[in-house]
N, CA, C and O atoms as a MOPAC input file, in Angstrom:
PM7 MOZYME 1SCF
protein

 N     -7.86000 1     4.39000 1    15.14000 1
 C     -7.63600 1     2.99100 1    15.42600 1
 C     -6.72000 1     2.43100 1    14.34500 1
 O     -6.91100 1     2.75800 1    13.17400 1
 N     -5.82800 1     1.68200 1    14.65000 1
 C     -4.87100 1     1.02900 1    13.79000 1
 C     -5.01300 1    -0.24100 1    13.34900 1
 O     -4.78500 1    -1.00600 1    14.28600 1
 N     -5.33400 1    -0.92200 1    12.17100 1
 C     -5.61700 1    -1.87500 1    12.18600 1
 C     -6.81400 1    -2.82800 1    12.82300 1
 O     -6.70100 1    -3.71100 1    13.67300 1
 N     -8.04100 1    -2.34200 1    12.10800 1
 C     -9.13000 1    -2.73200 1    13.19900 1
 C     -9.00900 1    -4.49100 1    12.66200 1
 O     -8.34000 1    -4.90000 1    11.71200 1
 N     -9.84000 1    -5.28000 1    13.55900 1
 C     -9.94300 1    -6.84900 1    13.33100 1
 C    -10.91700 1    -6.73000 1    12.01200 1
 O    -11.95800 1    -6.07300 1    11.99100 1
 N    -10.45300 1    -7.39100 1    11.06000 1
 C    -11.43000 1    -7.63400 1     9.90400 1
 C    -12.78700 1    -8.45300 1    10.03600 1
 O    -13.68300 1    -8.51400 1     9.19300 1
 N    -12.73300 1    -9.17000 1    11.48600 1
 C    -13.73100 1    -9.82500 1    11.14500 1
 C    -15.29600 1    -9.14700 1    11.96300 1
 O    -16.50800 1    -9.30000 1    11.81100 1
 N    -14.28900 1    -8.26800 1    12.96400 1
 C    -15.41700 1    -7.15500 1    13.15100 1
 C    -16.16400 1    -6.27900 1    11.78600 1
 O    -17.37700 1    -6.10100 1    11.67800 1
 N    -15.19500 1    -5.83600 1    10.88100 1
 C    -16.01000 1    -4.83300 1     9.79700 1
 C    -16.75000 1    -6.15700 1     9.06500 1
 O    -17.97700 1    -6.16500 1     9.16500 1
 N    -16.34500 1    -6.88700 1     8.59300 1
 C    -16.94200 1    -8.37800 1     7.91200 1
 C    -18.07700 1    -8.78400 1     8.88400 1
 O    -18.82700 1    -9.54400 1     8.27200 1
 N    -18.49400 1    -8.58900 1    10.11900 1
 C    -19.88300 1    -8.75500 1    10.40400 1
 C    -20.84900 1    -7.65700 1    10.29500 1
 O    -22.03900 1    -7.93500 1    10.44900 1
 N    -20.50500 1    -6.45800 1    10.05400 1
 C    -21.29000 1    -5.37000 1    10.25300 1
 C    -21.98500 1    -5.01100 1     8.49500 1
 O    -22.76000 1    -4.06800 1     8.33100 1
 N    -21.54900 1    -5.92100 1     7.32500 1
 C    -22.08800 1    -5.94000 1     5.85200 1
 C    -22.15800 1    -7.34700 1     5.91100 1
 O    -21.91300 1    -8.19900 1     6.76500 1
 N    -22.75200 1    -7.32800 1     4.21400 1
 C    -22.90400 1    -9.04000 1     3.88500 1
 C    -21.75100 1    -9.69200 1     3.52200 1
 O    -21.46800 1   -10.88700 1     3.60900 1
 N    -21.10500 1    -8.73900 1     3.09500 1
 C    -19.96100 1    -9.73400 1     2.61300 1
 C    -18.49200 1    -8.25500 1     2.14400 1
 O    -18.66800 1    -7.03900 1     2.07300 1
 N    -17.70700 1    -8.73700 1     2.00900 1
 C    -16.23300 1    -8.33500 1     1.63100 1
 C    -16.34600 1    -7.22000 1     0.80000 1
 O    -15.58600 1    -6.30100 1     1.10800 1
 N    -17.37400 1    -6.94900 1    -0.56600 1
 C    -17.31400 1    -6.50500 1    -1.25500 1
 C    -18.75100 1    -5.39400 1    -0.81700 1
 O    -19.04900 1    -4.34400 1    -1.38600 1
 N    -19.13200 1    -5.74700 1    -0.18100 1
 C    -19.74600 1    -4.25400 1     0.31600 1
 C    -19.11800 1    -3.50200 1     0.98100 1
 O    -19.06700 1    -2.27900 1     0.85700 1
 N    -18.40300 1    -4.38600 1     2.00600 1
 C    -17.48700 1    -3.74700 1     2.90000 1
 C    -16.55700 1    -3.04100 1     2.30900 1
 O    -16.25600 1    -2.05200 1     2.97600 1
 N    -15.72600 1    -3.19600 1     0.89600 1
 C    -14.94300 1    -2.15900 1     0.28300 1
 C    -15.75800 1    -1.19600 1    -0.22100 1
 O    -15.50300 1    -0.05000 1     0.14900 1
 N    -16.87000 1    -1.38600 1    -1.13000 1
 C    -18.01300 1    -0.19300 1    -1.67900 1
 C    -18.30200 1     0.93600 1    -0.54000 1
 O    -18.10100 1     2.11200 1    -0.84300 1
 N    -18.83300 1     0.56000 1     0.94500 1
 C    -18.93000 1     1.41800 1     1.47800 1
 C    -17.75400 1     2.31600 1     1.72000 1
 O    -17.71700 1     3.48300 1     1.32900 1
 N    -16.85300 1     1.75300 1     2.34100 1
 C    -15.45900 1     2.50400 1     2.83100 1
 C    -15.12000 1     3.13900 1     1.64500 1
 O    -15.09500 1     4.35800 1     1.81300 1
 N    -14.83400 1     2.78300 1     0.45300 1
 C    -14.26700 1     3.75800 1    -0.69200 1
 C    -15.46000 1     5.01300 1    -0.72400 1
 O    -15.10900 1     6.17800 1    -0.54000 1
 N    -16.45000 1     4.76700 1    -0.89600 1
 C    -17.93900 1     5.54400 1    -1.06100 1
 C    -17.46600 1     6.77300 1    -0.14400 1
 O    -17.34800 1     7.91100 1    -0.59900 1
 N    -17.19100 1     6.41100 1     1.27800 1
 C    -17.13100 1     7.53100 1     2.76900 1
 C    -16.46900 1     8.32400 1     2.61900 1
 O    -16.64100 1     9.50100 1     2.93600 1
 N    -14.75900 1     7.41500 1     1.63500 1
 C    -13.50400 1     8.05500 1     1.69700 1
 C    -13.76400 1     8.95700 1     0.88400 1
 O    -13.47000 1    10.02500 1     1.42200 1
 N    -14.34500 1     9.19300 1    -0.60700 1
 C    -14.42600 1     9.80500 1    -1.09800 1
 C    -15.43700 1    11.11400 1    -0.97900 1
 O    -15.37900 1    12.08200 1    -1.73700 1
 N    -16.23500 1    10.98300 1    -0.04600 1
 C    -17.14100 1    12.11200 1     0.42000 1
 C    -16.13300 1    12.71100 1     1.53700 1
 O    -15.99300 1    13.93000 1     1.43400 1
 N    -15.22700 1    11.95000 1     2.83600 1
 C    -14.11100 1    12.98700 1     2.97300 1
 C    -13.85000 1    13.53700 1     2.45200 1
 O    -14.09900 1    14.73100 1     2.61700 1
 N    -13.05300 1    13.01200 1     1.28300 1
 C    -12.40300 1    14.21600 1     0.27800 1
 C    -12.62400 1    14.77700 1    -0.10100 1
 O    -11.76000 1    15.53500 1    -0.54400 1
 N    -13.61300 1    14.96800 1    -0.28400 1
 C    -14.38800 1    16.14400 1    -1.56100 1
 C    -15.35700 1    17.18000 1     0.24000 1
 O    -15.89500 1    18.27400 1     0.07400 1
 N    -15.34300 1    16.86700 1     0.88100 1
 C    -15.77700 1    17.56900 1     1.86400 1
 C    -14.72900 1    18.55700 1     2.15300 1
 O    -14.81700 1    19.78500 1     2.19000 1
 N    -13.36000 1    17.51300 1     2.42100 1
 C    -12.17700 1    18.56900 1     2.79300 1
 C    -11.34900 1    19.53000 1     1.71200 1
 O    -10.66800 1    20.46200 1     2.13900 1
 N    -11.42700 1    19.30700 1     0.58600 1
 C    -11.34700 1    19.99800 1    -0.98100 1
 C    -12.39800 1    21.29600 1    -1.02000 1
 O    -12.09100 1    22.40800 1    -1.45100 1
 N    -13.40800 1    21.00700 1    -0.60100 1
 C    -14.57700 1    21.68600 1    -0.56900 1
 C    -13.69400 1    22.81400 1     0.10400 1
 O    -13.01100 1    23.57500 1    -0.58200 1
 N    -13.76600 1    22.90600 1     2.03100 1
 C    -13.49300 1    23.49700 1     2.52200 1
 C    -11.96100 1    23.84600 1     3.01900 1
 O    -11.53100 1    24.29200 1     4.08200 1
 N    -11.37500 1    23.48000 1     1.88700 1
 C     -9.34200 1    23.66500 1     2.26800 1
 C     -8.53300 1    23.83000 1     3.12400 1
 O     -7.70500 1    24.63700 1     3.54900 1
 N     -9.27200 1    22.16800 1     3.41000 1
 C     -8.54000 1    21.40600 1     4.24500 1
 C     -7.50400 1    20.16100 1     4.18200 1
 O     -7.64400 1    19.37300 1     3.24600 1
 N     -6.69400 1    19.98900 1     4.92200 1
 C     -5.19600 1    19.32100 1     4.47700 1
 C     -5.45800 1    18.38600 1     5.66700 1
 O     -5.36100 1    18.50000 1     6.88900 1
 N     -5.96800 1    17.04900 1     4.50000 1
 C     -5.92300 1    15.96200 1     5.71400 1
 C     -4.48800 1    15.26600 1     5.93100 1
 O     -3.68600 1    15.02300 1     5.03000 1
 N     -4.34500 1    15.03700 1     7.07800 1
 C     -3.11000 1    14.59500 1     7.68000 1
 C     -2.99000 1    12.65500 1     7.70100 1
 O     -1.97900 1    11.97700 1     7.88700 1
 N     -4.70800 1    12.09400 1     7.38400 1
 C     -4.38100 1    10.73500 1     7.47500 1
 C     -5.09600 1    10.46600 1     6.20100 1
 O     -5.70400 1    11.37800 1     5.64100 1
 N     -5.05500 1     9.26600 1     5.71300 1
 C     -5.69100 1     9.59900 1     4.48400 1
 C     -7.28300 1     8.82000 1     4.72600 1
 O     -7.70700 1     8.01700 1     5.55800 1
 N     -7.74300 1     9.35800 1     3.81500 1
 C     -9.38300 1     9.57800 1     3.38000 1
 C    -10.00500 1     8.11200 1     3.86600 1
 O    -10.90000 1     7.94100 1     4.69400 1
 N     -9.17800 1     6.97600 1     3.01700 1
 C     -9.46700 1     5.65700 1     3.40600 1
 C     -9.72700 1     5.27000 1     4.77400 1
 O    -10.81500 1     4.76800 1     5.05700 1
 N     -8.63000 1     5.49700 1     5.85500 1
 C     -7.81100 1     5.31000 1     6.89800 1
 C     -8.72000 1     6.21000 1     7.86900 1
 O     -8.42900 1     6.04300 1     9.05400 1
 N     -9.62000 1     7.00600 1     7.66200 1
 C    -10.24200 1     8.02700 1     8.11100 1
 C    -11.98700 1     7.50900 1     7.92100 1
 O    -12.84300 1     7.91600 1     8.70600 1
 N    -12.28400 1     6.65500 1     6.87000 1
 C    -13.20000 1     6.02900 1     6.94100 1
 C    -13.78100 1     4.38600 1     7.57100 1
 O    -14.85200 1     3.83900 1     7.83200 1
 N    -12.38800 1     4.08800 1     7.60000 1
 C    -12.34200 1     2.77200 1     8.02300 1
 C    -12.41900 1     2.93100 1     9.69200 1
 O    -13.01500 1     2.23200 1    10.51200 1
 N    -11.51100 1     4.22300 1     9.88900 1
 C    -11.89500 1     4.20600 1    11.72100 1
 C    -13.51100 1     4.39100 1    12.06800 1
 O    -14.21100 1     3.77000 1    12.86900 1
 N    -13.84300 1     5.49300 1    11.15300 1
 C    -15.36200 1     5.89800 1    11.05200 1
 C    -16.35500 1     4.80400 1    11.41500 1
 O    -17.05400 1     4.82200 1    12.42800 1
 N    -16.35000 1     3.73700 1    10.37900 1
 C    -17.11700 1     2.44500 1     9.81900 1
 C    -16.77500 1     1.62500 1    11.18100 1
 O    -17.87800 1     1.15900 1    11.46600 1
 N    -16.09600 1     1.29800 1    11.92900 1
 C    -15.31300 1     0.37600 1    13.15700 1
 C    -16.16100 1     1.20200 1    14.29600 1
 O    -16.74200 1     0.61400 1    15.20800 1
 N    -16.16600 1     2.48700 1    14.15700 1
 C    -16.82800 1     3.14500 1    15.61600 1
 C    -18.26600 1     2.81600 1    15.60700 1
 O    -18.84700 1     2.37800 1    16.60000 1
 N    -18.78800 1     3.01800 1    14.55500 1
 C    -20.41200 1     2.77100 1    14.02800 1
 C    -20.66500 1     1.44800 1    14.72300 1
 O    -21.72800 1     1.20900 1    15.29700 1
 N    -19.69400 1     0.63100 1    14.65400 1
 C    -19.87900 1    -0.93300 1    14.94600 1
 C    -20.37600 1    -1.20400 1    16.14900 1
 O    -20.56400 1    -2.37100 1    16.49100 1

């Protein structure tokens, strides 16, 4: 998903700053998942969690 509506992820936490804690938190367990198993992500980690976090919704 490209650009999801912010005010969809902004209802699904309390506020702005959870909403970055989680998404950085996800992105970085991508990465270290795909490091783990050497793999070459093609979108990045962030961008890959933020679609994640939007589907959950």
């Amino acid at each position: 998903m490209l650009n999801p509506a912010i005010g969809k992820l902004i209802n699904s936490c309390e506020n702005r700053y959870k909403l970055v804690n989680e998404i950085a938190k996800e992105a970085r367990q991508i990465s270290s998942d795909a490091e783990q198993k050497g793999e070459i992500l093609i979108e990045k980690p962030v961008s890959i969690a933020i679609d994640k976090l939007v589907k959950e919704v």
